[in-house]
Backbone bond lengths (Angstrom), bond angles and torsions (degrees), N, CA, C in turn:
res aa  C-N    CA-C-N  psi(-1)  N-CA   C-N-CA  omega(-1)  CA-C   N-CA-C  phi
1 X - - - 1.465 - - 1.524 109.93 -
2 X 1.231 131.38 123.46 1.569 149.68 150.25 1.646 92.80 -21.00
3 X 1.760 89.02 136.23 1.715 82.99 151.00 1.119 117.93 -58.88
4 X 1.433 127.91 170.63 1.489 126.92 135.98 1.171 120.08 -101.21
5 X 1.448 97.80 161.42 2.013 112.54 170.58 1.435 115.49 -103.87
6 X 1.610 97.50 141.63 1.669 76.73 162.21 1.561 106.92 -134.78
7 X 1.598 121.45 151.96 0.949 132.23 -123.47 1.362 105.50 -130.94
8 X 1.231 126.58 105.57 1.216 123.73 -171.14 1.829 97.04 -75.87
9 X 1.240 126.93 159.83 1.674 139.52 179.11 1.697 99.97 -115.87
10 X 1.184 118.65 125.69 1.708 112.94 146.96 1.489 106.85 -120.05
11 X 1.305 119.54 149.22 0.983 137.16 -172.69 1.957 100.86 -126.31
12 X 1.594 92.27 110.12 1.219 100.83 176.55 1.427 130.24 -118.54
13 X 1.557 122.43 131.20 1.108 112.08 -161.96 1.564 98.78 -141.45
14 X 1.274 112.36 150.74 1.379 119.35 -142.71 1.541 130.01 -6.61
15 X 1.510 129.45 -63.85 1.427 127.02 172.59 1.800 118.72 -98.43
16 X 1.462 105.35 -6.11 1.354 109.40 -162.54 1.603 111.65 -152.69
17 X 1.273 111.43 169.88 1.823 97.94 -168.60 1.837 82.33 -101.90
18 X 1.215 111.72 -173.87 1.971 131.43 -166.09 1.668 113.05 -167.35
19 X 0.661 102.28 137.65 1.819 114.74 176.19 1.452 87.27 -139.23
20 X 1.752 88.09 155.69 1.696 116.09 -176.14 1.517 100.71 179.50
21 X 1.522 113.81 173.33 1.342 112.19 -169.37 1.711 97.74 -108.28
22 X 1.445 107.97 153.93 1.441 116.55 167.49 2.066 102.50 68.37
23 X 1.317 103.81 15.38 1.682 90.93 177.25 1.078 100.84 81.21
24 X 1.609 141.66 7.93 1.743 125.38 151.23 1.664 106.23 -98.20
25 X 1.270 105.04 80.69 1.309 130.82 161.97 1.613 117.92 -43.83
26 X 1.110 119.89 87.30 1.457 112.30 -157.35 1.510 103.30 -128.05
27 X 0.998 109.21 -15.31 1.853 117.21 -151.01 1.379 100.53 -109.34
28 X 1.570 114.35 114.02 1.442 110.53 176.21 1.677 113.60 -80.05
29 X 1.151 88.84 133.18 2.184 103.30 179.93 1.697 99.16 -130.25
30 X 1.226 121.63 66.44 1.272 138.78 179.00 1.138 136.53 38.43
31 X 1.529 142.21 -141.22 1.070 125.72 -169.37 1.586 105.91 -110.70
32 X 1.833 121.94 -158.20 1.158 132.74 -147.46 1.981 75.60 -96.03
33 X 1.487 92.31 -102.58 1.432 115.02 -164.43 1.150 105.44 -24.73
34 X 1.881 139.52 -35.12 1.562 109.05 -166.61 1.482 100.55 -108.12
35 X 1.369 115.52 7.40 1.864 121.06 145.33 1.563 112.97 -51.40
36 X 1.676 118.71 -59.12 1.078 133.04 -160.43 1.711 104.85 -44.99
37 X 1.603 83.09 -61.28 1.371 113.77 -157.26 1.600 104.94 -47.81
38 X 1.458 122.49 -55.95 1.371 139.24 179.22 1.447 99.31 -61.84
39 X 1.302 136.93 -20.92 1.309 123.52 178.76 1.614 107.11 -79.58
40 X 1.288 102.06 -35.54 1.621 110.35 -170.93 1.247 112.54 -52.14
41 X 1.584 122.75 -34.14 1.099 132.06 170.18 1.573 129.61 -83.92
42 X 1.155 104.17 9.79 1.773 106.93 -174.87 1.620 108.78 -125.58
43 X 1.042 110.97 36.45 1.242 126.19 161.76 1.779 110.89 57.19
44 X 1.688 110.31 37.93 1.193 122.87 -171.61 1.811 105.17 -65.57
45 X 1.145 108.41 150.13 1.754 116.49 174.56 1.822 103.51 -85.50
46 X 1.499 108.46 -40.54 1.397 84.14 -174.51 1.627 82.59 -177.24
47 X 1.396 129.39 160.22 1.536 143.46 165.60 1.503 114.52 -113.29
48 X 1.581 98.60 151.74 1.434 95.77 -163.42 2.082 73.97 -122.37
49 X 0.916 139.98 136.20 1.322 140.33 141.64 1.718 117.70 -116.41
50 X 1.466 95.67 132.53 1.552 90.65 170.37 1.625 103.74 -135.55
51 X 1.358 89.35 170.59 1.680 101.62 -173.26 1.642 108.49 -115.64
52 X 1.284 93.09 94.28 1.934 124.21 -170.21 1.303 92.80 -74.39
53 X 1.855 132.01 14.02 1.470 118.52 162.01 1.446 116.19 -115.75
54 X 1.651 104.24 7.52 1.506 104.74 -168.76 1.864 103.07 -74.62
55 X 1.079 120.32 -66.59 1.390 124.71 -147.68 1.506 90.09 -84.28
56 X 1.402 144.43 -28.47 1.675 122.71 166.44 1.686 105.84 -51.18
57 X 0.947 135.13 -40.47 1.187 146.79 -102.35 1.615 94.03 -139.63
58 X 1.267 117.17 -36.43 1.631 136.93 -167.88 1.374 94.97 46.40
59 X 1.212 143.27 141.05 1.009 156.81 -91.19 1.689 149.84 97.64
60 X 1.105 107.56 101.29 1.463 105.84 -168.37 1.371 126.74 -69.12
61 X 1.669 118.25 141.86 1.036 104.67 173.58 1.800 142.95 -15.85
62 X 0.932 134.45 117.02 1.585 121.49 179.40 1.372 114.22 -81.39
63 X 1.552 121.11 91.09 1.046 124.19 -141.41 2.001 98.33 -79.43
64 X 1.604 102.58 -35.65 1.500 115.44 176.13 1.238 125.14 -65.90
65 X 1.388 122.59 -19.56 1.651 128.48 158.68 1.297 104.25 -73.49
66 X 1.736 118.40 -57.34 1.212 91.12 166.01 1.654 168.77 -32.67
67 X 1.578 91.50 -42.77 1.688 120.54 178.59 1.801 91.84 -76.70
68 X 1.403 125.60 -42.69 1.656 126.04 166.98 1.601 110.22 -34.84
69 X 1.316 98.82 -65.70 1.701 107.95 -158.75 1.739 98.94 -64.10
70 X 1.399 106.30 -76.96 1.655 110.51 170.07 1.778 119.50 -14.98
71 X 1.870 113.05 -57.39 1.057 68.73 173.70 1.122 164.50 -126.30
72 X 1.977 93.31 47.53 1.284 120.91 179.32 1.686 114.13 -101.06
73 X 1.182 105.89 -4.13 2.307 118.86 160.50 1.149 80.87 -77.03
74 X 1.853 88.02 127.85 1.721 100.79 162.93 1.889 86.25 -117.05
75 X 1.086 130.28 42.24 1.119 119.44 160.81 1.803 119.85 -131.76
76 X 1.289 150.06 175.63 1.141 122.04 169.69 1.368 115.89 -72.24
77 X 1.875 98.68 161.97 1.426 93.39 -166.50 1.727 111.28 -128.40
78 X 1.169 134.92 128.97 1.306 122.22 -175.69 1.667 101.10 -105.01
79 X 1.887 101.23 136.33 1.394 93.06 -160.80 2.211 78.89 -112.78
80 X 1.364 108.93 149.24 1.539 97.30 157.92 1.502 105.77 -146.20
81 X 1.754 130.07 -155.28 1.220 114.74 -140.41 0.885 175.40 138.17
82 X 1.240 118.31 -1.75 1.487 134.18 -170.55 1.690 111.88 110.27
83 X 1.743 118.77 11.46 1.356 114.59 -178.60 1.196 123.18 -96.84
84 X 1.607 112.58 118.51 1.323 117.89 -156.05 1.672 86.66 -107.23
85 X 0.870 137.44 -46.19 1.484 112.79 -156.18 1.951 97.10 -133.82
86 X 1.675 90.76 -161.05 1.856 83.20 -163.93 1.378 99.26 -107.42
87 X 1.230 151.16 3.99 1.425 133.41 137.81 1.638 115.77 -44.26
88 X 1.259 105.11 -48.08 1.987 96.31 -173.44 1.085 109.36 -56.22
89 X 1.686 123.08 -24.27 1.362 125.99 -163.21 1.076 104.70 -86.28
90 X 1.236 121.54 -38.27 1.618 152.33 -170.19 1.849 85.21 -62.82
91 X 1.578 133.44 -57.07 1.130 142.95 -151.46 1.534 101.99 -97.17
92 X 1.635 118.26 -10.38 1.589 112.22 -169.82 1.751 72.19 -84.50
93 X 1.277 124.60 -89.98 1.114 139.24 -156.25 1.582 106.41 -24.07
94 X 1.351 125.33 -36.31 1.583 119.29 -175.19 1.343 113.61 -86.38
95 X 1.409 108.09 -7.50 1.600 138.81 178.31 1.666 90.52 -73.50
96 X 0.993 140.74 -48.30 1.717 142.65 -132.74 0.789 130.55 97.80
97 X 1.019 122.98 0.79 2.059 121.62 179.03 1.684 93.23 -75.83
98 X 1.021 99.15 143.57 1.567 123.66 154.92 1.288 137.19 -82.72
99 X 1.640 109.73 -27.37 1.543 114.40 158.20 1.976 93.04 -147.93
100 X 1.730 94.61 173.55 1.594 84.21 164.36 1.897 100.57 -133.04
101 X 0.685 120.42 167.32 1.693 132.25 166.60 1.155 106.24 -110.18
102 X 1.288 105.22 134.48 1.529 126.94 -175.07 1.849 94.85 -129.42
103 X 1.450 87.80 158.82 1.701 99.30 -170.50 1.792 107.58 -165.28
104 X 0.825 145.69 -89.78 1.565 139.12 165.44 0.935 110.49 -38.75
105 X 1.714 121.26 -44.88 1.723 98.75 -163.85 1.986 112.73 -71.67
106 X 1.626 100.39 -16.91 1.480 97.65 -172.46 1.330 111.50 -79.60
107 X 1.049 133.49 -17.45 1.450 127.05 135.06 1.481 128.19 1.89
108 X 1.263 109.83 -95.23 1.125 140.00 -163.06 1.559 109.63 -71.77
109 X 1.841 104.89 -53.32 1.428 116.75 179.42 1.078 108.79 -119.67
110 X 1.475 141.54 85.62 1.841 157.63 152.78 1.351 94.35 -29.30
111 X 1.331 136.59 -32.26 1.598 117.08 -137.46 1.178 80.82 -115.78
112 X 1.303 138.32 3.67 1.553 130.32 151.95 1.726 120.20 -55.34
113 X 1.312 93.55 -63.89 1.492 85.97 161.99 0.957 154.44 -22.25
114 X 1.832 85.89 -57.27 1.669 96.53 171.03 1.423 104.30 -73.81
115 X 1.305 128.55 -70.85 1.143 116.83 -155.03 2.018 105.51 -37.92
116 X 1.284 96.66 -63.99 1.599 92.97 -176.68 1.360 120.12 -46.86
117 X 1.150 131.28 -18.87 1.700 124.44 -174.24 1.969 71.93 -90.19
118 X 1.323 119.23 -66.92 1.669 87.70 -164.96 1.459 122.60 -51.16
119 X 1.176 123.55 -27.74 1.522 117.90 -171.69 1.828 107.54 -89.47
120 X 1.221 129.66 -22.29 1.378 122.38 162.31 1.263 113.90 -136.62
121 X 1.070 128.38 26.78 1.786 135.94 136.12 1.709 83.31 94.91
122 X 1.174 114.03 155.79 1.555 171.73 -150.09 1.465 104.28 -52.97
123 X 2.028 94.08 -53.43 1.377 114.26 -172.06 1.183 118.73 -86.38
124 X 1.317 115.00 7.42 1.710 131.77 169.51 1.069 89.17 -83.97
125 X 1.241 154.36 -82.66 1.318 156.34 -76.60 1.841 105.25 -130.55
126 X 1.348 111.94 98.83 1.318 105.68 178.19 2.021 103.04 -115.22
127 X 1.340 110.33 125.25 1.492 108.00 175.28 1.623 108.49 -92.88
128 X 1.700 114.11 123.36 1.221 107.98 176.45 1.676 115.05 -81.09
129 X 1.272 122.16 125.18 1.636 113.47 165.09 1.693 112.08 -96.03
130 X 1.017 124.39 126.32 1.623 141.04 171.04 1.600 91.36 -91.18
131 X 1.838 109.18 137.13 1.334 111.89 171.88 1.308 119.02 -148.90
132 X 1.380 125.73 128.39 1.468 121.32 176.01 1.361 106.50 -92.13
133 X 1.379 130.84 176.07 1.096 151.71 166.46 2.045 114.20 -101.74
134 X 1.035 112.06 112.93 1.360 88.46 -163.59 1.790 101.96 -104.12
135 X 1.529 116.90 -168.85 1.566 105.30 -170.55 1.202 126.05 -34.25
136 X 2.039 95.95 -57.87 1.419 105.70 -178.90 1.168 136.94 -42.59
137 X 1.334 109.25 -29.94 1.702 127.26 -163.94 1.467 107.29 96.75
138 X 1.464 110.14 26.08 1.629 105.37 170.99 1.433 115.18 -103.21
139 X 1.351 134.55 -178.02 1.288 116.99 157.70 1.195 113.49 -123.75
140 X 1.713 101.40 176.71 1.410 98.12 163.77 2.163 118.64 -156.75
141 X 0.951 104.15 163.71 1.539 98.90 -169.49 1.651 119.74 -78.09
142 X 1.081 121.86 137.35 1.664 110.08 -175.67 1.868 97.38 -127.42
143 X 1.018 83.15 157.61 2.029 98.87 -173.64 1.515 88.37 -111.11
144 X 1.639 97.18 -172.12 1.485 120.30 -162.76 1.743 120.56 15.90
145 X 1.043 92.33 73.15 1.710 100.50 176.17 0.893 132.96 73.97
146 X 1.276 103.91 5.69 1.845 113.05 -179.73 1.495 112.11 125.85
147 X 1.526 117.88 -9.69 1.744 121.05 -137.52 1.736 95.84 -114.31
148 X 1.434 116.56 -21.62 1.344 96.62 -179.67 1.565 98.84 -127.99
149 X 1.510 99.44 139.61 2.143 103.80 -179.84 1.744 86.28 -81.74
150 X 1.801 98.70 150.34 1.349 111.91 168.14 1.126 117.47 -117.30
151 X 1.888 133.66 18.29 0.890 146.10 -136.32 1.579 150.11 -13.35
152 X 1.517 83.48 48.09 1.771 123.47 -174.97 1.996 100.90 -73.01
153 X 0.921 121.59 127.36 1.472 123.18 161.66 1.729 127.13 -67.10
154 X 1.167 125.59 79.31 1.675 106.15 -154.47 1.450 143.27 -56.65
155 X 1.586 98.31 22.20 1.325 107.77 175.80 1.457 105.24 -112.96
156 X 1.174 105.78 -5.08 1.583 102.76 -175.97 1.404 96.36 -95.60
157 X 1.439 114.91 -43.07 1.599 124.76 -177.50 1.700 100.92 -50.25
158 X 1.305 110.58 -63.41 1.746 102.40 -160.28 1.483 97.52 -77.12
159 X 1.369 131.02 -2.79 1.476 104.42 -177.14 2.192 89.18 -83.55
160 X 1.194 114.15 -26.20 1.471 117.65 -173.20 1.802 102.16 -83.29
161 X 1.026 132.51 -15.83 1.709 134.74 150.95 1.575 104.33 -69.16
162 X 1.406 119.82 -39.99 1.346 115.77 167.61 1.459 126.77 -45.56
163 X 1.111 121.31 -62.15 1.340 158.79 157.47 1.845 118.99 -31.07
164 X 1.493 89.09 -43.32 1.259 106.34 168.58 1.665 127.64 -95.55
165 X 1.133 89.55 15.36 1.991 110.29 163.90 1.698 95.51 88.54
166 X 1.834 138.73 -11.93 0.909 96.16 -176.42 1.303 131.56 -62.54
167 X 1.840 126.60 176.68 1.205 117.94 178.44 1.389 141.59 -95.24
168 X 1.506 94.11 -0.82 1.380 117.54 -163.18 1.333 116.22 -165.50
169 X 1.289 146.55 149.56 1.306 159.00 -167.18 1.509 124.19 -126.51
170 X 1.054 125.63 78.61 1.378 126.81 -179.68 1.614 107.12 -79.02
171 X 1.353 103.77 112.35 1.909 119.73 -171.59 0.980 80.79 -111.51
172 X 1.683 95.21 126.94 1.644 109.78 161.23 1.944 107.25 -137.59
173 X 0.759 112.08 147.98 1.798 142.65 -174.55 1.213 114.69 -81.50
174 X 0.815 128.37 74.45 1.883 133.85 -159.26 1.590 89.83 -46.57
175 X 1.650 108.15 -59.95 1.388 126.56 -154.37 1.399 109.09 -80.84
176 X 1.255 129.18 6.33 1.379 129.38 161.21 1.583 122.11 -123.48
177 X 1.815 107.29 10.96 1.019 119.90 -155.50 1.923 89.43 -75.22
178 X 1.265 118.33 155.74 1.536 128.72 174.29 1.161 99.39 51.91
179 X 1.466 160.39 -8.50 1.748 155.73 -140.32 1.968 74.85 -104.31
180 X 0.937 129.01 -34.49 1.792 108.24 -158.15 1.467 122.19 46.51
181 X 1.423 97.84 44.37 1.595 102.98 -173.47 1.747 107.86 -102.08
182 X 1.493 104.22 0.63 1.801 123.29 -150.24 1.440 130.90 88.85
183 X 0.972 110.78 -179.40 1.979 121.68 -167.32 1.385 107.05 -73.21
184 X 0.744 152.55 151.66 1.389 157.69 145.23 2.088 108.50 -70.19
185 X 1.575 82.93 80.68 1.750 89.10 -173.46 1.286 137.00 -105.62
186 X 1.809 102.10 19.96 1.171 123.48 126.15 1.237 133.16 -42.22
187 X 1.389 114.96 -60.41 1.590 120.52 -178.54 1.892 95.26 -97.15
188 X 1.002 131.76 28.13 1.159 136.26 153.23 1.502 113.89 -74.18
189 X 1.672 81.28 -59.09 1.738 97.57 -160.77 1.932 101.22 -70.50
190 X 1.177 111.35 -31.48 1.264 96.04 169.63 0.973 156.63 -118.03
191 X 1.641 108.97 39.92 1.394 146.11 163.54 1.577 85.59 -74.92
192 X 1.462 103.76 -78.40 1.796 117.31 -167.67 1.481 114.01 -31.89
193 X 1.342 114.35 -60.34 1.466 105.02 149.68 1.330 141.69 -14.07
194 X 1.486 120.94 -71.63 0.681 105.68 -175.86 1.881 125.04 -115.80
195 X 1.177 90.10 45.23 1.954 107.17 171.67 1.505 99.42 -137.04
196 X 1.218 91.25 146.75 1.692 109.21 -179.83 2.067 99.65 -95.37
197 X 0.945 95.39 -1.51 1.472 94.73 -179.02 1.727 121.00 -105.93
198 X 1.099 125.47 148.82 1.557 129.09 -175.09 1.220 118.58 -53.66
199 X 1.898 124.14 115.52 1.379 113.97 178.91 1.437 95.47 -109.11
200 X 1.338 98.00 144.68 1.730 112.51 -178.39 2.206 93.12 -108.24
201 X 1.381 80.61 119.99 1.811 99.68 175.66 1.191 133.62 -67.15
202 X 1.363 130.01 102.96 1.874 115.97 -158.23 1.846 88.76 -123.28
203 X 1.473 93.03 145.75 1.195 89.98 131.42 1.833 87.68 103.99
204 X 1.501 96.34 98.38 1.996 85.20 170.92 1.518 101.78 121.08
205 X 1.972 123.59 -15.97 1.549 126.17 -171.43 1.435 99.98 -59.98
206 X 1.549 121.35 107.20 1.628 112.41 143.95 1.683 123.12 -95.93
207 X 1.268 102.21 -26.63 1.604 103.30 -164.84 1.879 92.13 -146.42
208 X 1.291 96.99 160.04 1.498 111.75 175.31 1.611 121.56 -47.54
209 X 1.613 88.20 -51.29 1.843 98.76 167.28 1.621 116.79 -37.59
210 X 1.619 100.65 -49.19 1.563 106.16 173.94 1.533 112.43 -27.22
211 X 1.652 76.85 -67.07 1.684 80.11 -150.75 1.336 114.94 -81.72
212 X 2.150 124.55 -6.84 1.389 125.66 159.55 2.198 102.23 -45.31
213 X 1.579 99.32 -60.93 1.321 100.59 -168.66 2.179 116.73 -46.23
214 X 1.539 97.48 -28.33 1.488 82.59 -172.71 1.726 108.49 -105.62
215 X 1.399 101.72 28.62 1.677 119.45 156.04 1.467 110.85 -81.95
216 X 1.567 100.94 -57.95 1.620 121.60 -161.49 1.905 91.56 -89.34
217 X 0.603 116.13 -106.12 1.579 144.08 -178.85 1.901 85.30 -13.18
218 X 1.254 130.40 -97.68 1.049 127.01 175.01 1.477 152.66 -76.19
219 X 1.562 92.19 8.18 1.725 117.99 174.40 1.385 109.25 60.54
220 X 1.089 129.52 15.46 1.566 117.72 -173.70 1.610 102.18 -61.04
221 X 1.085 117.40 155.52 1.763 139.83 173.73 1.175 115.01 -47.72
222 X 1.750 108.53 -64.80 1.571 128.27 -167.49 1.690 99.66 -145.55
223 X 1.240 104.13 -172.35 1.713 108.34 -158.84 1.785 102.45 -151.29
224 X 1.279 105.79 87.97 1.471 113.09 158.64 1.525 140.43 -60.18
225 X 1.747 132.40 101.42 1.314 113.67 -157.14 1.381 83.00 -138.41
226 X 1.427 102.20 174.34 1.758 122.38 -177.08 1.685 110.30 -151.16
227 X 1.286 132.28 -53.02 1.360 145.12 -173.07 1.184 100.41 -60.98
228 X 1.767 122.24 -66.41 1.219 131.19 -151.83 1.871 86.34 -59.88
229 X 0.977 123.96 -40.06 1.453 117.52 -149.08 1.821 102.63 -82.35
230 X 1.424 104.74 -44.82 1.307 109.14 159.63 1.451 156.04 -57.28
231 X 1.443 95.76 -37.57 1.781 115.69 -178.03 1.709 100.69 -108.67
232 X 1.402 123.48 -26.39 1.532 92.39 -172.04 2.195 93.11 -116.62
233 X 0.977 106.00 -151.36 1.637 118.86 170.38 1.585 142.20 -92.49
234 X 1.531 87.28 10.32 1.064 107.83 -142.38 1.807 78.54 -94.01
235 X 1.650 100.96 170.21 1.518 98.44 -168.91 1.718 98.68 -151.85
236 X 1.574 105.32 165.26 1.428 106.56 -175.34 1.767 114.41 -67.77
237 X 1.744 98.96 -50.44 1.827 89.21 171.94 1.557 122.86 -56.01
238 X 1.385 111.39 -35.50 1.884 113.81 175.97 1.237 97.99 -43.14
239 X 1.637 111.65 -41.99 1.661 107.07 -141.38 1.788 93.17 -72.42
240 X 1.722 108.69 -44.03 1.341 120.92 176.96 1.486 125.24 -40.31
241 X 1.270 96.45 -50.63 1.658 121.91 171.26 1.072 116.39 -39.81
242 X 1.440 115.20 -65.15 1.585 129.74 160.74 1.377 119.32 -25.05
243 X 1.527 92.17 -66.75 1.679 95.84 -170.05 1.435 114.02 -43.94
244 X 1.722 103.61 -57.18 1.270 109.20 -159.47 1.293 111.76 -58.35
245 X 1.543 115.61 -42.29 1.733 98.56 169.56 1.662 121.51 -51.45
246 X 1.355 125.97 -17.56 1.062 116.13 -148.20 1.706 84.89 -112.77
247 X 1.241 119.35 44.58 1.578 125.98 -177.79 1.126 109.12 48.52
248 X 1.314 137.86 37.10 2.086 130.41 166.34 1.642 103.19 -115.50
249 X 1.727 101.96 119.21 1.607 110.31 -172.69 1.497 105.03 -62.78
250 X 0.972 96.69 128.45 1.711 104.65 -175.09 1.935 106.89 -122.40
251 X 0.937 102.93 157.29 1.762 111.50 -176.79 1.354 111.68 -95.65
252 X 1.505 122.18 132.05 1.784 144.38 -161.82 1.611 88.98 8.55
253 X 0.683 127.57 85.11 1.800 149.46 112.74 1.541 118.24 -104.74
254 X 1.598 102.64 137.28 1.646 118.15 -178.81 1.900 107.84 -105.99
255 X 1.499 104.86 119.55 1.251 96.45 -179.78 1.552 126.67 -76.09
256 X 1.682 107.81 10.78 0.927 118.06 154.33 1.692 139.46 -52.52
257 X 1.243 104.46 39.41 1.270 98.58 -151.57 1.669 102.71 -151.93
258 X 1.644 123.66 131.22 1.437 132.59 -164.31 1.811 94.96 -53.70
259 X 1.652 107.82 125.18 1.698 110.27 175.74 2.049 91.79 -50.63
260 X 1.693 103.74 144.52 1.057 108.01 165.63 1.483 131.85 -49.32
261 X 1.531 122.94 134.98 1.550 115.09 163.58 1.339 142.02 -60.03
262 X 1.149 144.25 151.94 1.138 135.52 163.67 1.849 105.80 73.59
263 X 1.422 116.68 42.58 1.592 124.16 140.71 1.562 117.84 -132.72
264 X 0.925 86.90 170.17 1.471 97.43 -176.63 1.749 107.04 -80.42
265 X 1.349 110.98 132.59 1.516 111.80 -179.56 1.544 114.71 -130.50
């Protein structure tokens, strides 16, 4: 088994980052750079930040905050956002991002993908899926931030982002998004299924247990969170710590070390 990462999320929207539940992002939890900075030091695997004001808003990447933030992340950084075509991507990457996530525009234009996984390879290229749960117990995929259904199935969608060279799959849970209730690892487990490629798990982290269960329970790759890291004490190495006792290869963590307090084990 691959290590895993786990992945702190900021969600940035015009001067300041915001958390909220279900994708109404309302609640200011401060800014970019002294997020970064505190991550740099907690033994983070990698940050995903996106800018949840680009595509309401249309708006282009901010390529000069970008090249700011980058190059004070000393870890990799996934930027997403408002990227409609393959110059921005072409311009995140010379910016500092290390990969970008795309999400509305693959919608509309699939052959973005491809072209971009062919023109800067695979491991650039992360496709975000947003997912509700609908009456039935089926799902389905929604674009622009959560706000419009495209009535895509998301296992059919990411095995066809698969297909289309991206490299990675960031699944996120509209309906468990900020609740810290856990992953939705049902639709974990069957994304993972059916892509041969790495899905990173969003959406639902309250406690470590969470995110042991959507290693084991739903196989995801890596583990995307924002709340847990913000509202309670809880931290990315604890979370690491955890794992590793609980047999999941984790990166420079020593299992020398008392299992964290205050989760459930």
């Amino acid at each position: 088994m691959l290590k895993i990462r786990v992945i702190p999320t900021l969600l940035w929207k015009n001067v300041g980052l915001v958390k909220g539940v279900q994708f109404n992002s309302w609640r200011r939890v401060g800014t970019v750079l002294p997020a970064i900075k505190v991550y740099n030091t907690r033994d983070v695997d990698e940050l995903i930040l996106v800018d949840i004001a680009a595509t309401p808003e249309k708006h282009i990447p901010d390529y000069e905050s970008i090249r700011e933030f980058a190059a004070e992340c000393f870890m990799p950084l996934t930027v997403g956002g408002g990227i409609v075509e393959l110059q921005q991507i072409r311009d995140l990457l010379y910016a500092g991002a290390d990969k970008v996530a795309i999400n509305t525009a693959a919608y509309a234009h699939p052959e973005l993908i491809v072209t971009a996984s062919q023109r800067f390879g695979a491991q650039c290229i992360v496709v975000s899926i947003d997912v509700k749960r609908k009456p039935d117990g089926s799902y389905e995929c929604y674009s622009h931030c959560g706000t419009q259904p495209t009535g895509r199935d998301p296992i059919a969608w990411a095995r066809e982002m698969g297909s289309c060279g991206a490299g990675e799959i960031l699944l996120t849970s509209i309906d468990r998004d900020g609740t810290m209730e856990g992953y939705d690892l049902d639709l974990i487990r069957r994304v993972t299924d059916a892509v041969d490629i790495p899905v990173i798990a969003s959406g639902g982290a309250g406690n470590y247990q969470h995110m042991l269960e959507a290693l084991t329970i739903g196989k995801a790759s890596a583990l995307a969170a924002a709340s847990i890291f913000h509202f309670t004490e809880q931290t990315p190495l604890e979370a690491k710590r955890f794992l590793a006792l609980n047999d999941i290869p984790v990166r420079n963590v020593s299992t020398q070390t008392a299992a964290p307090t205050g989760v459930i084990q």
